[in-house]
N, C-alpha and C positions, 0 to 999 in steps of 0.2 A: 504494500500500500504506500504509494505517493505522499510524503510529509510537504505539510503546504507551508512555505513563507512566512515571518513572522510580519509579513505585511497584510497579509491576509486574513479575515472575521471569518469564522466558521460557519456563519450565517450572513445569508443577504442582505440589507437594508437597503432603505428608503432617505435618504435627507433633504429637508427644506433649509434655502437657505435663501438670506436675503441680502443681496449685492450691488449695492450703490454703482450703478451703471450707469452710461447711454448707449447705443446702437454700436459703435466701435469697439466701447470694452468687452465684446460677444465673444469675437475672434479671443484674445487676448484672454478672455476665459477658459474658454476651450483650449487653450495651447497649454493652459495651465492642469489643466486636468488631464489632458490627453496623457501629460508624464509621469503618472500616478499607477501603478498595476494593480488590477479587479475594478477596475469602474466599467461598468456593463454599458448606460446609459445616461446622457446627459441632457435633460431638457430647460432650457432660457428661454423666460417671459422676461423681456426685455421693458415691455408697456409699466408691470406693475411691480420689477425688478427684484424678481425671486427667481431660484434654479433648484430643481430637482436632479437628485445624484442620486443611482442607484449601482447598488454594486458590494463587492466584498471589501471594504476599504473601511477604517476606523474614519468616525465623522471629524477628529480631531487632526486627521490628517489632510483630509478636503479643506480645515479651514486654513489651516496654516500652507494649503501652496497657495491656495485663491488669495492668501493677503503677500505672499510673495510676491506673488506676479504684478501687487503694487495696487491692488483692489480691498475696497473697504467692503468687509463682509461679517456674516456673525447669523447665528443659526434663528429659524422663524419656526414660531410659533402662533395659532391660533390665538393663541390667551394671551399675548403681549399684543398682539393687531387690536384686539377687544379693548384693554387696558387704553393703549394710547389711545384712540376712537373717542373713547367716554371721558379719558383725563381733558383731551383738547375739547369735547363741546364743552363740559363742566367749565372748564377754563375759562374757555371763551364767551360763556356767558356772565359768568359772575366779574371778569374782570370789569368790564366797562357799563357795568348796569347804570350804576349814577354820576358819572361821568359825561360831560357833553366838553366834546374839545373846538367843536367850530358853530 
């Protein structure tokens, strides 16, 4: 039996991740993960700047080429989208309720 790399998770995963992009830094993403061994599949929403990375790779290793390659990134979650969502309407409304500046 084949002994697998210690680069390699014994199980598949799925990672969201969220990647302060524009349309250029795509390429330059991809280059960055192509150099990585067991990444199966990489899909870029570029519109709403998240990437899904699927594969045998520890997720602590995806983040660290992706801010290599000179990209700000950092793992997403559902419940932090929620969190800020609700912190900025809160925010946004109590700031300036009784305030009038013009």
């Amino acid at each position: 039996m084949p002994q697998r790399s210690l680069f390699y998770h014994h199980f598949r995963s799925e990672f969201f991740m969220e990647v302060e992009m524009v349309g250029i830094h795509e390429k330059r993403l991809r280059k960055c993960l192509s150099k990585l061994k067991g990444i199966e599949k990489v899909e870029v929403d570029v519109s709403s700047q998240k990437v899904m990375v699927t594969g045998y790779v520890h997720r602590n290793k995806i983040l660290k080429a992706i801010r290599r390659g000179g990209l700000k990134a950092d793992f997403w979650s559902t419940q932090n989208e929620l969190l800020c969502v609700y912190a900025s309407a809160s925010y946004g409304s109590l700031r300036f309720n009784n305030f009038n500046f013009f």
